[in-house]
N, C-alpha and C positions, 0 to 999 in steps of 0.2 A: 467435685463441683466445678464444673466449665464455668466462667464468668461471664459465657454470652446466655447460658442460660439459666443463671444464678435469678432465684424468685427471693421476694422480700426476706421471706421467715430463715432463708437459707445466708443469707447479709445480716439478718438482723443476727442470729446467733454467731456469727462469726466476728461482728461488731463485741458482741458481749462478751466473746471468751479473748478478744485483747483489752477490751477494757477493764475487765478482773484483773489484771494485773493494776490498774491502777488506782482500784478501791479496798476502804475497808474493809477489813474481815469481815466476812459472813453478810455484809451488805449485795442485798439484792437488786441485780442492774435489769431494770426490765424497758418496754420501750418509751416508756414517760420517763426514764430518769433524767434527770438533767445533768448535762457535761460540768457546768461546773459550780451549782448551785447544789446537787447532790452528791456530786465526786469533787467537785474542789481543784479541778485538771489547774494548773498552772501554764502557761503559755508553751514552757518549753514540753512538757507535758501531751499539750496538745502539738506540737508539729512533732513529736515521735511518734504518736499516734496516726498521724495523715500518713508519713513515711510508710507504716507500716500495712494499709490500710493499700498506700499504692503499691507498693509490691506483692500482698497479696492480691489483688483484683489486678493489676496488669494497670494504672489508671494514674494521670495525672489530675489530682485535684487542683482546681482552681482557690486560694489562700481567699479571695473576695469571698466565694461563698460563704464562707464559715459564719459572718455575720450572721446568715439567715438560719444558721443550725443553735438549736438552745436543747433537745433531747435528742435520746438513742435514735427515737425514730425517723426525727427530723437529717441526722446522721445520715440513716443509711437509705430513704427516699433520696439523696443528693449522690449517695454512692450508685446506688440503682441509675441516677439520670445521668453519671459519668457512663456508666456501664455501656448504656444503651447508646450515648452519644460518640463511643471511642469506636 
């Protein structure tokens, strides 16, 4: 998957197979979960996550936006609008 022409569903499932790593068992991450009202991320949690997030997609996240992300899918519409803005 090239990341210039990475489509939603193709982000959204790559979002979800590093976020399994940091859910419970057998808990299902889909794109309404929410970061940390369903998974419980912790701070440091979450900037491991962004790290990982920019090295896979080639991207520097901006740490402001995060305010405006509460689910998966809210997540990865922001990674999308890095994508396209890089």
């Amino acid at each position: 998957m090239s990341t210039e022409t990475a489509d939603y569903q193709e982000i959204c499932a790559e979002v979800i197979r590093l976020l399994e790593h940091f859910a419970k068992p057998r808990f299902s991450i889909g794109e309404d979960t929410e970061l940390v009202e369903d998974l419980g991320l912790e701070s440091i949690q979450v900037m491991e996550i962004i790290q990982q997030i920019e090295d896979r997609f080639d991207i520097s996240f901006p740490l402001n936006n995060l305010l405006e992300i509460r689910t998966v899918g809210d997540f990865v519409l922001q990674i999308q609008k890095e994508i396209k803005g890089a």
